[in-house]
N, CA, C and O atoms as a Tinker XYZ file with bonds, in Angstrom:
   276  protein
     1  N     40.671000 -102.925000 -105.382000    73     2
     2  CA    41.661000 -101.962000 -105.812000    64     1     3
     3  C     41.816000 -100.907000 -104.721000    63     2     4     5
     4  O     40.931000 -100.405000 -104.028000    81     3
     5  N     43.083000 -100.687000 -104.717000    73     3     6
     6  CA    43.326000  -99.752000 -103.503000    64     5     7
     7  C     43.455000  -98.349000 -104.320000    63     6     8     9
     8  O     43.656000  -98.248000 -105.530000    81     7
     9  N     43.283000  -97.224000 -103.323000    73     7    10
    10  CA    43.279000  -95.790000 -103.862000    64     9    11
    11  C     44.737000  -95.406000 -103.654000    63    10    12    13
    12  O     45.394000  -95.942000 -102.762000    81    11
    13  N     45.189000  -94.596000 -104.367000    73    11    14
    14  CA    47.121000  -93.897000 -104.230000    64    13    15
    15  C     46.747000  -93.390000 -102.882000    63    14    16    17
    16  O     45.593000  -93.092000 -102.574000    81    15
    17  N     47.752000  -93.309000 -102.114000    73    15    18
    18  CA    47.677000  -92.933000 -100.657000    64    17    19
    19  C     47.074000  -91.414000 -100.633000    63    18    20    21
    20  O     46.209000  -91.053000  -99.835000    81    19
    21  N     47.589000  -90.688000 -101.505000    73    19    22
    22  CA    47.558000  -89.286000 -101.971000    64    21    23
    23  C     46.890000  -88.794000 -103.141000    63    22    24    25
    24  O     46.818000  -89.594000 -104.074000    81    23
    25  N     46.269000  -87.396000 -103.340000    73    23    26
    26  CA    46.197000  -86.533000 -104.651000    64    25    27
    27  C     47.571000  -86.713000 -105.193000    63    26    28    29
    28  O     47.672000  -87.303000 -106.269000    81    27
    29  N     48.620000  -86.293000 -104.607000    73    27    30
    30  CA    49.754000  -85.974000 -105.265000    64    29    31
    31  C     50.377000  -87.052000 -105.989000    63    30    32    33
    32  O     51.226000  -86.793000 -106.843000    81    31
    33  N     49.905000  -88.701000 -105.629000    73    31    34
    34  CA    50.355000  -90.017000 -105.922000    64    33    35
    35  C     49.400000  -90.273000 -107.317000    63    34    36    37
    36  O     49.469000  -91.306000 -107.983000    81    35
    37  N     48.492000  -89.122000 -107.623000    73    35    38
    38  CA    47.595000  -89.465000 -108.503000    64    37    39
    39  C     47.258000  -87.975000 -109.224000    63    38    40    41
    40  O     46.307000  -87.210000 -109.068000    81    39
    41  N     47.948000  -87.932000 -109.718000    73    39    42
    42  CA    47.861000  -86.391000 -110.984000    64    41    43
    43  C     46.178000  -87.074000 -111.967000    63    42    44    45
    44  O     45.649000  -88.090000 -112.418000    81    43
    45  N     46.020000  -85.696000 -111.805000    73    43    46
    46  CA    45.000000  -85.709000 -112.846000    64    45    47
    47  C     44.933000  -85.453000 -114.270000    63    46    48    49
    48  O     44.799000  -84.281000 -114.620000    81    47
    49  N     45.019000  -86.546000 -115.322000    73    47    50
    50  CA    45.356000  -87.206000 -116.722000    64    49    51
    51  C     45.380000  -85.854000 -117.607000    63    50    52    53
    52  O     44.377000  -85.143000 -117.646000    81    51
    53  N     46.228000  -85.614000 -118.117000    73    51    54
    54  CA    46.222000  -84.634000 -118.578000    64    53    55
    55  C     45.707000  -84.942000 -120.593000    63    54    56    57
    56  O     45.790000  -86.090000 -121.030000    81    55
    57  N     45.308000  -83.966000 -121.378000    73    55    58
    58  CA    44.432000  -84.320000 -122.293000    64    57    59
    59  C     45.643000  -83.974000 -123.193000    63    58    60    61
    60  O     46.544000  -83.164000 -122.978000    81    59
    61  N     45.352000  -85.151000 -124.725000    73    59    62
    62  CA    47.016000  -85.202000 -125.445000    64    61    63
    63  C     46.515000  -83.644000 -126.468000    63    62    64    65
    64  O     45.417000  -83.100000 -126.589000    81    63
    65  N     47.902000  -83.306000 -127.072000    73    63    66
    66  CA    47.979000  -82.556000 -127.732000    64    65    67
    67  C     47.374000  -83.091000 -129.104000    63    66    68    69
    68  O     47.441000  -84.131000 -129.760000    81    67
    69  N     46.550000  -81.462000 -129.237000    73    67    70
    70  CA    45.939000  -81.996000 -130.611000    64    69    71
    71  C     46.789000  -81.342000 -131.573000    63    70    72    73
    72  O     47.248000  -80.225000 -131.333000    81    71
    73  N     47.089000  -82.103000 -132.898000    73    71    74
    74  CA    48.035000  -81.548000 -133.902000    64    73    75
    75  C     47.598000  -80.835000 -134.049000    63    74    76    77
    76  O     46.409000  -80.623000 -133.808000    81    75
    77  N     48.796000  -79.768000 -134.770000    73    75    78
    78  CA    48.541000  -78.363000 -135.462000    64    77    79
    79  C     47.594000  -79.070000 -137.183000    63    78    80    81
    80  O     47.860000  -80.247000 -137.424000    81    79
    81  N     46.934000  -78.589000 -137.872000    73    79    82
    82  CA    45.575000  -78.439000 -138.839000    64    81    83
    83  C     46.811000  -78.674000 -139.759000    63    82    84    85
    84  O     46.482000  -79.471000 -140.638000    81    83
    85  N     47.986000  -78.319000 -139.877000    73    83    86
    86  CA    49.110000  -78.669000 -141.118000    64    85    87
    87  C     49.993000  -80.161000 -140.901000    63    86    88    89
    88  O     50.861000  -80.507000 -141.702000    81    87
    89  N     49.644000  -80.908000 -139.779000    73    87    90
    90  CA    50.460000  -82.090000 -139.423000    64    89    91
    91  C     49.800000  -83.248000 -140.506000    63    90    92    93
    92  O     50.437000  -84.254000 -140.818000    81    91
    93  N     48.541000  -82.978000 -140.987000    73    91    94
    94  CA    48.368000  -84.062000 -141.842000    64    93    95
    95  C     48.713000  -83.879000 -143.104000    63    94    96    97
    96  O     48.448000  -82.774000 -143.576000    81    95
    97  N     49.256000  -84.696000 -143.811000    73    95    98
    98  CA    49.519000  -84.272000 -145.432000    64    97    99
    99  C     48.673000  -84.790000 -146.401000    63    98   100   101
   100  O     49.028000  -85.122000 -147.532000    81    99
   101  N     47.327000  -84.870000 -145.858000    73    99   102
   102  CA    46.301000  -85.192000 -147.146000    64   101   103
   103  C     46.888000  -86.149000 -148.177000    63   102   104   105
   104  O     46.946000  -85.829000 -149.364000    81   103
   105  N     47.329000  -87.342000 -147.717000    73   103   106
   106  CA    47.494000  -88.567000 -148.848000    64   105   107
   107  C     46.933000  -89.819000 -148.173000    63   106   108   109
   108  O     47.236000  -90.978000 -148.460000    81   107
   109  N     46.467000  -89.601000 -147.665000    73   107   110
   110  CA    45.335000  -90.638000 -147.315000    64   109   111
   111  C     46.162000  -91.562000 -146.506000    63   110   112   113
   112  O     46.228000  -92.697000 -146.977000    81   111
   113  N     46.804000  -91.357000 -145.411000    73   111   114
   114  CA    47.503000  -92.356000 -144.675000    64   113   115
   115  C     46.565000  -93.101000 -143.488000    63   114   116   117
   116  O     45.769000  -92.399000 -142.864000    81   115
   117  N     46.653000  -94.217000 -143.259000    73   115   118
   118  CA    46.083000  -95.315000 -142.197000    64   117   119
   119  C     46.967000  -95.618000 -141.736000    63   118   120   121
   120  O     47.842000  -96.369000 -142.166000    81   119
   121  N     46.885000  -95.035000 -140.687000    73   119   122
   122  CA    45.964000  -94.131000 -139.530000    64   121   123
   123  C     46.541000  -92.601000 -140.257000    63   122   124   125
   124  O     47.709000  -92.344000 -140.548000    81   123
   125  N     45.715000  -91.991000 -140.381000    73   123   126
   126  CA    46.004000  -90.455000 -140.130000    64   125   127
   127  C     46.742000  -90.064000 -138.851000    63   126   128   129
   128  O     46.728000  -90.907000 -137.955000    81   127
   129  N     47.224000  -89.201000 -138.683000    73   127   130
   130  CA    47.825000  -88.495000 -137.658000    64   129   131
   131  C     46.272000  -88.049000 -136.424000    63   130   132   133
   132  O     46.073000  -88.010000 -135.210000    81   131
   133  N     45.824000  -87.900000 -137.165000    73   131   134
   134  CA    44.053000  -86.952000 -136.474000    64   133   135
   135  C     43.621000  -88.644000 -135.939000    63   134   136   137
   136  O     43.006000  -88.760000 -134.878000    81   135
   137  N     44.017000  -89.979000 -136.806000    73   135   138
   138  CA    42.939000  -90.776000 -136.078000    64   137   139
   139  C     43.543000  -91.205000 -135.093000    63   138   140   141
   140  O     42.828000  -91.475000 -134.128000    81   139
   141  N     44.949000  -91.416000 -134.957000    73   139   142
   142  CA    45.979000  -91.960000 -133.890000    64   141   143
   143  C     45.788000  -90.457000 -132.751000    63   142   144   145
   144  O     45.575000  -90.830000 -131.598000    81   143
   145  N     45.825000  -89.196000 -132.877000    73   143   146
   146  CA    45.120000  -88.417000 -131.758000    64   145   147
   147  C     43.317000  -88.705000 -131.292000    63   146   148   149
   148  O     42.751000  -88.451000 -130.229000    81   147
   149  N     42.847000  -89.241000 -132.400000    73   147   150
   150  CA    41.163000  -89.825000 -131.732000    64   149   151
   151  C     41.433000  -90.589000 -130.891000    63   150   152   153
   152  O     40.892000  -90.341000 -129.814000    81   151
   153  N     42.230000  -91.674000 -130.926000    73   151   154
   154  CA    42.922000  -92.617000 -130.369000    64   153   155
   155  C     43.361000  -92.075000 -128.961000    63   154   156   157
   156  O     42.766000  -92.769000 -128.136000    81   155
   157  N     43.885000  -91.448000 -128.532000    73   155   158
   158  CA    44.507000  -90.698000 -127.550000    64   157   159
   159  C     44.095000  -90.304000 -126.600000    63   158   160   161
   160  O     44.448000  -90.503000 -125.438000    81   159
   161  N     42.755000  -89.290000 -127.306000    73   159   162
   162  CA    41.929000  -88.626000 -126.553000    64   161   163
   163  C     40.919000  -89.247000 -125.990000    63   162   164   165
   164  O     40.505000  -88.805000 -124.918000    81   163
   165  N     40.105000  -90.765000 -126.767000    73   163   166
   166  CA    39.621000  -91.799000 -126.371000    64   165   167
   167  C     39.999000  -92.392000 -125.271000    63   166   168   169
   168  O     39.302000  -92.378000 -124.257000    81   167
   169  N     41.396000  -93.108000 -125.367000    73   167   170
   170  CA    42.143000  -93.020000 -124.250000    64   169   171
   171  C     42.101000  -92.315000 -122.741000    63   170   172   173
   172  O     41.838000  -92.702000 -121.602000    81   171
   173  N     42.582000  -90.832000 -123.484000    73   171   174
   174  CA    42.535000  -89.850000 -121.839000    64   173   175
   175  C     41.082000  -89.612000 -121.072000    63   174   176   177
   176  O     40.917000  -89.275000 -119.900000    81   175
   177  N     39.922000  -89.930000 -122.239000    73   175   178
   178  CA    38.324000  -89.835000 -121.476000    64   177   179
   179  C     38.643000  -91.049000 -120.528000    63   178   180   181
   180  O     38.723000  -90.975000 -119.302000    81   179
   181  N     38.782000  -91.983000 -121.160000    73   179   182
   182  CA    38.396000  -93.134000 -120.093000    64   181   183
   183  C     39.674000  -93.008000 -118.743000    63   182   184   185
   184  O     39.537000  -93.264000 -117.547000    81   183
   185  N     40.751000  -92.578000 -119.405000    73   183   186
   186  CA    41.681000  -92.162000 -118.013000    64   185   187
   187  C     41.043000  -91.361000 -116.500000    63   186   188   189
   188  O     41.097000  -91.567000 -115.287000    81   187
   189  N     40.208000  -89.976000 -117.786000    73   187   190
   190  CA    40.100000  -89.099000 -116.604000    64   189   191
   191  C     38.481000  -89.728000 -115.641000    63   190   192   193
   192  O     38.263000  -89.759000 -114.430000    81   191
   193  N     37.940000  -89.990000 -116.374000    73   191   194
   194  CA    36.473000  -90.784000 -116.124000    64   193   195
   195  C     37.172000  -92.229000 -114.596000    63   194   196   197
   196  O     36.610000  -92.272000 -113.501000    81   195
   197  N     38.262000  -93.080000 -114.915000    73   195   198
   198  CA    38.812000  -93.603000 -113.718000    64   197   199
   199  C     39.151000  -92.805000 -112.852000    63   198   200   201
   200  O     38.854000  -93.073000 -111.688000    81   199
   201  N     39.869000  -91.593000 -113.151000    73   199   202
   202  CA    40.380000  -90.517000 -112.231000    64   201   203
   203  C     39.361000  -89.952000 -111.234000    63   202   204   205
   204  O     39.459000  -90.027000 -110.009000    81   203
   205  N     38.456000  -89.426000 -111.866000    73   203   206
   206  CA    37.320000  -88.683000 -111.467000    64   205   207
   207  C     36.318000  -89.794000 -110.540000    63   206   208   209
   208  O     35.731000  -89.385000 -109.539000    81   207
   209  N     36.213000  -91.112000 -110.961000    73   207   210
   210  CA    35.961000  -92.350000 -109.801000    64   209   211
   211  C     36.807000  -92.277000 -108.335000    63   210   212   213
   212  O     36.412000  -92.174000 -107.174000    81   211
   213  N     38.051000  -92.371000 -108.888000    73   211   214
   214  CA    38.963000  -92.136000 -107.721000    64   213   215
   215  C     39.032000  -91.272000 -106.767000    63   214   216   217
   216  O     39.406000  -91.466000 -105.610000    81   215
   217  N     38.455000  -89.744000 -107.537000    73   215   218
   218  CA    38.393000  -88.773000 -106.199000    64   217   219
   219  C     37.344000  -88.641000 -105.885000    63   218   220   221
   220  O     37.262000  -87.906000 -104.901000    81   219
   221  N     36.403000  -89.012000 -106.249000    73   219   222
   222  CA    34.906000  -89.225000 -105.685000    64   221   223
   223  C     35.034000  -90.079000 -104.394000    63   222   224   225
   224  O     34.872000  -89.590000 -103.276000    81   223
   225  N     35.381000  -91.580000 -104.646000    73   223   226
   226  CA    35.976000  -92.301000 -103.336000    64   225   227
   227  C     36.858000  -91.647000 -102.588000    63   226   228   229
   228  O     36.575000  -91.639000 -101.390000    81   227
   229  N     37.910000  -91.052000 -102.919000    73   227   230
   230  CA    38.690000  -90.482000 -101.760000    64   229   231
   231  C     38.047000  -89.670000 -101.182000    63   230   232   233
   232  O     38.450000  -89.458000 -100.038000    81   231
   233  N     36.943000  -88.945000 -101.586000    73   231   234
   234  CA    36.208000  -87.550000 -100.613000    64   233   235
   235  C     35.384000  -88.316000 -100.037000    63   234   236   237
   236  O     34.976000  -87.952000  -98.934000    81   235
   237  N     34.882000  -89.630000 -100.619000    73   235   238
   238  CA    33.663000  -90.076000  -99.731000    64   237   239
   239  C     34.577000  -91.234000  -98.266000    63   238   240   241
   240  O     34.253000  -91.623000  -97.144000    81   239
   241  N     35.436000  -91.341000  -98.904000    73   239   242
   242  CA    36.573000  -91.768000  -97.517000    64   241   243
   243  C     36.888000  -91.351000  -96.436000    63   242   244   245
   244  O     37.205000  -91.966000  -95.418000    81   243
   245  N     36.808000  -90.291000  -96.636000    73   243   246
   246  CA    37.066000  -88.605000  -95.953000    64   245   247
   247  C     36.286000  -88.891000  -94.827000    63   246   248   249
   248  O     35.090000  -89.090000  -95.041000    81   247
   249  N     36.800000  -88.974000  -93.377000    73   247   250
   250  CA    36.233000  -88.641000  -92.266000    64   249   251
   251  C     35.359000  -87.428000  -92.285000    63   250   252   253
   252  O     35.966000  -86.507000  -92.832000    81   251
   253  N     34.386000  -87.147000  -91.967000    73   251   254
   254  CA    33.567000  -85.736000  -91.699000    64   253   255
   255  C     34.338000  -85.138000  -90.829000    63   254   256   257
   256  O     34.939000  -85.566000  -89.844000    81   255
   257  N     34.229000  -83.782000  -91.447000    73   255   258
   258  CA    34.750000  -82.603000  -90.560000    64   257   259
   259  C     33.839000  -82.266000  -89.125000    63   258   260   261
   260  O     32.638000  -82.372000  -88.881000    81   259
   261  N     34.956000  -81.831000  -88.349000    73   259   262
   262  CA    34.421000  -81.797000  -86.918000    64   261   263
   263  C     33.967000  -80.330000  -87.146000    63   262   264   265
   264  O     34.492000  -79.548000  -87.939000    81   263
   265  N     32.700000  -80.022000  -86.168000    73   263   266
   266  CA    32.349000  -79.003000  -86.198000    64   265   267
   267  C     33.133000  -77.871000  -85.571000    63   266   268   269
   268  O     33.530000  -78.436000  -84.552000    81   267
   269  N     33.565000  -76.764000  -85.520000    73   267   270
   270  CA    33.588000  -76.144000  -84.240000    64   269   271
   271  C     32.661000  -75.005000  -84.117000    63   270   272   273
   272  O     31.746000  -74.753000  -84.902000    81   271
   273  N     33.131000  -74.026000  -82.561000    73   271   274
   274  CA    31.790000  -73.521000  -82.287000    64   273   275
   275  C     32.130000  -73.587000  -81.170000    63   274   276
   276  O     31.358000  -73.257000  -80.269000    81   275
């Protein structure tokens, strides 16, 4: 797997909105609104967890800085 050429080619995953505490209407729906956002946020961990792989490799890609002096 290749890395995006860039940071900018690769935004960092942004985390979903959690409903407002009144979006569920307590009648017992499957999926709840709250489990389809568990869902989501499950999702964006494992997004940002690839993400956070990715810029680890890109810094360790990273030519060393030249000294000066």
């Amino acid at each position: 797997m290749s890395l995006p050429s860039s940071p900018e080619d690769d935004p960092r995953p942004q985390p979903p909105e959690r409903p407002d505490d009144n979006a569920c209407c307590q009648s017992g729906c499957d999926p709840c609104i709250f489990d389809l956002y568990n869902d989501e946020v499950t999702r964006w961990r494992a997004e940002l967890a690839a993400w956070e792989r990715r810029q680890a490799e890109r810094e360790a890609a990273k030519p060393p800085a030249k000294a000066t002096g």
